[in-house]
Structure formats: C-alpha cells, structure tokens
N, C-alpha and C positions, 0 to 999 in steps of 0.2 A: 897604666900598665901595658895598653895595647904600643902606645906609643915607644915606650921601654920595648919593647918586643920588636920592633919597625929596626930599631936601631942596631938589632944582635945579639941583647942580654937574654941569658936565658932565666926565667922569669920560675921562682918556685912558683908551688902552691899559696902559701898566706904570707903575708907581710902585715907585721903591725903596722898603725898608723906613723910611728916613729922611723921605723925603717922602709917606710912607703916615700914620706918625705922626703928625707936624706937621700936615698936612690934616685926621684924624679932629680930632684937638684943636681946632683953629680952626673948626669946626664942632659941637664939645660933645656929640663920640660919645664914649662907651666905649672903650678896643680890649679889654675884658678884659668875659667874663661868664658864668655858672654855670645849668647844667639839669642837672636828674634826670637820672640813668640808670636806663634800665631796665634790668633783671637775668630775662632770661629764664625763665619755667618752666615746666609740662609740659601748662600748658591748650592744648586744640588739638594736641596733637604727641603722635607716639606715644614711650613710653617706650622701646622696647625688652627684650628678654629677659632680659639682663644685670641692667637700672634693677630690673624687675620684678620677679627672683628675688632679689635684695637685698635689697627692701623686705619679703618672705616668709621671709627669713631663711635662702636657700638658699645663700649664696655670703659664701664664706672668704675675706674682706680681705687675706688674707696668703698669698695664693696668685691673685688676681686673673690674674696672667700666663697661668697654667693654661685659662680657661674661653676656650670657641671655641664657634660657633656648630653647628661639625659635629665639635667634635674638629680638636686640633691635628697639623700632619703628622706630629712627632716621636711621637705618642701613637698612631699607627695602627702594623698591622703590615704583611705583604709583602702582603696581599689587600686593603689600604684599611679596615678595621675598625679601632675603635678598639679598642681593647687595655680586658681587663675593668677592669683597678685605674685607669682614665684614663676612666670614663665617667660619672664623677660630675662631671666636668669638663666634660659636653658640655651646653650648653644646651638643646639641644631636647631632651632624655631629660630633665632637670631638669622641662621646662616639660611635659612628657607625664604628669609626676604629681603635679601640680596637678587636684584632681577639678573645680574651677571653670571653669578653660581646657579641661581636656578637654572638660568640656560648653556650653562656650557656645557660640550659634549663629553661622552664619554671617548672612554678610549678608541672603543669599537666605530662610534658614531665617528672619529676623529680618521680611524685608518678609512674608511668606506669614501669620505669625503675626497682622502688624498687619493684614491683611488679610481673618483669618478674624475677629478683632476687629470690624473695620468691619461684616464682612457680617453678620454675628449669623444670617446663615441655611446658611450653607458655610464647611465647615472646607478649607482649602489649606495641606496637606503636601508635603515635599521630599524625592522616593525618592533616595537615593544610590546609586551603582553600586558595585561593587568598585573600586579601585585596579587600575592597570597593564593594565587592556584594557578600553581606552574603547568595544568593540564590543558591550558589555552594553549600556550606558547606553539608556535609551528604548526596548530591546526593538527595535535596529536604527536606531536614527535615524542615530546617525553614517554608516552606508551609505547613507541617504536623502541626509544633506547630501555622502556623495562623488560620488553620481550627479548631483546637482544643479551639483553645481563641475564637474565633466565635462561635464555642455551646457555654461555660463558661459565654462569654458577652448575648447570648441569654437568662440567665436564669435572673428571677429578683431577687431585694438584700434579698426578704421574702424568696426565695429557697433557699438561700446562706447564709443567718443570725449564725447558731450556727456552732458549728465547724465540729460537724458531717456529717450538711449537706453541709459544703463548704466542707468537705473531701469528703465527696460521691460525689457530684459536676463535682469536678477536676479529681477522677478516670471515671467518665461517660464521660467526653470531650476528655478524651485521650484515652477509647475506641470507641468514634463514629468514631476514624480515621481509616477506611478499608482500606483490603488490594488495593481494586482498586485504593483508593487514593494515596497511597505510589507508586504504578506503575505509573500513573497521574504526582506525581508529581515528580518523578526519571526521567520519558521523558522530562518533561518542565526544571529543573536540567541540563540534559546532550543540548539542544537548549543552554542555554550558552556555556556549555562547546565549542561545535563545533565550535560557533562565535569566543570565543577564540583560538582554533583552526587555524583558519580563517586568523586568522592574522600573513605573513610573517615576519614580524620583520622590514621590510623596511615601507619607506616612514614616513606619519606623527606619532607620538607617541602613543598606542592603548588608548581609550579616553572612558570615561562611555556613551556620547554619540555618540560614533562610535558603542559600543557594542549592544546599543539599537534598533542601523538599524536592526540589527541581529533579534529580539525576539518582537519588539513594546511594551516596558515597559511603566510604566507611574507615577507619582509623584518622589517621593523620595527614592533613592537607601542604605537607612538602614532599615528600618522598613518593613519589609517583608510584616505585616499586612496594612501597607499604599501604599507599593510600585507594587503592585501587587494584587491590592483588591478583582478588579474583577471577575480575575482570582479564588481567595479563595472563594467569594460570590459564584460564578456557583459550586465549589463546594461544597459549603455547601447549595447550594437549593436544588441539586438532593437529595445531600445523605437524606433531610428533607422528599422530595416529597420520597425519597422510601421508608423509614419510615412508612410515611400515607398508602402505599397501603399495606405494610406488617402487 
C-alpha cells in the first residue's frame, strides 16, 4: 500500500484482501518479494560462560542440563554448597581455571594500562582491596565518602531541588571532609589491616566474624554507611559542633 501511495493513489483506510489484490495489480506492483536474512552472530555480543567453555572444550553435550551458572538447586546440599561430584558442573568454577580469564584485566586495570602507554613518563596501577570488607579499600575512603553522604543526607530536598543547588550541594559534602578526618579514618583503615595481619594461615578459615574480634564492627559488612555508623555519626557531630564555634 506504501508503494500504491508512491504512485498518487489515494489510499482508504481498509481494503479487503480481494480488493488489496486487484489494486496492487492494476498498478503493476508485486504482492510477493524476497530479502536476506540476517542470521545473527557473536560480533558485538557477549558470548557467555556456557558459549565460552564449549568452544575450550569444557562442557559435555550430553549432560548440557547439568551446567548452571552457580550450581543447580538439586546439586546443592542443606547449607547451599554445591555438593563435590556436581561442581564440575558449575560454570564459574569451570571458568576460574581458565589461566587466560583468570588473568585478564578489568576494565579499569585495561584504561590505566593505556594510559601509562600514552604518558610514556608515569606508570598508573590498580591497588585492589580484599573482597568482603569494602573498609580497606583506599586506606579509609569509603568512611570519607560515608561522612560526605551524611552532610548530603543532612540537607533537606528544598536545598537540593534545582540542579544548581544539588551541584553546589555535592561539591560542599565533599568539602566538609578534612584533613583530620582522612588521618581518622586511614588509622581505623589500617585496625583492619593489622587484624588481618593477625592472622597466621593456620587453624580455622579467617572468617568476617573472627575479623570483628579485631575492631567491634557492627551491622552489615557492605554498606560502610550502615556497617559502621557510629563511628561516621561521632564524626560528623564533631566536625558540625566545630563548625558552630568557628
């Protein structure tokens, strides 16, 4: 009908398929005509863990049903573990002994690299933290960015409404972090570190709540601003109260 339309006919609303016909013909269209199909494939797209270990020769055609990304429920037992004779089945244990995947970079590791590249005078390296207690990372940052969310939260949504003033906002929260607080929280920072430390390799497995003995945490060990509140509150009362007498 578009092509009917190209031509000058003015075209109703509906046309039965009888008078659909009859019209293309009396006009010297087509109704019938052939294009390619494209057939998708893996440029641009990630493969996945499964595609990947296939093509490495890791995974058993004849048990497909079996592989799960963390282990299937049937293959766990009462504590959530997959069970030892089903872990050949689990994809990410597969793809963990891969020495190629184990070492390739991240993204970050990958921009830093091209970067010492460009500079040819400074090398930019990517310190990683442990896993599971984000209060290493940066030697206390995360306590810097709870104290900073803490002024932010303390302002209300009328200070915060246009863009200007959530931008001025967000540069005043990340200036009320002083320097004593960054020494604050670089000491409370290295208290894990030494826990970790602490620990000879022997006996039971080092555990979040063995590390705890260490430091007296308290709630939840991802949320820096939860897991650690207190400690952020004390300092964001002083730094208020010095405020007032300045």
């Amino acid at each position: 009908m578009e092509e009917v339309k190209e031509k000058g006919f003015l075209v109703r609303r509906y046309y039965s398929k009888e008078e659909t016909k009859e019209l293309v013909n009396n006009h010297q269209i087509e109704l019938t005509y052939s294009e390619d199909e494209m057939i998708d494939g893996w440029v641009g797209r990630p493969k996945g863990m499964l595609q990947v270990l296939w093509e490495r020769g890791w995974i058993n055609k004849l048990e497909l049903e079996k592989y799960g990304a963390d282990g299937k429920a049937s293959q766990k037992d009462e504590f959530g573990k997959v069970r030892e004779e089903y872990k050949r089945y689990v994809l990410r244990t597969l793809m963990s002994k891969c020495l190629d995947f184990a070492g390739e970079q991240s993204a970050m590791e990958y921009l830093l690299s091209r970067l010492s590249e460009k500079s040819g005078e400074h090398e930019f390296r990517l310190l990683t933290s442990p896993k599971y207690h984000c209060e290493l990372a940066g030697e206390g940052v995360e306590y810097v960015w709870g104290l900073a969310k803490r002024y932010y939260r303390s302002k209300t949504l009328e200070e915060k409404r246009t863009k200007a003033n959530f931008h001025k906002i967000v540069r005043e929260s990340v200036e009320f972090v002083r320097k004593e607080h960054v020494i604050n929280f670089a000491a409370k920072c290295r208290r894990y570190m030494m826990a970790y430390n602490a620990y000879d390799g022997k006996g039971d497995p080092l555990t979040y709540k063995m590390i705890e003995r260490f430091v007296k945490m308290a709630k939840t060990h991802r949320n820096i601003a939860d897991q650690d509140k207190a400690f952020v509150e004390k300092a964001w009362r002083e730094a208020v109260l010095n405020l007032d007498k300045n």
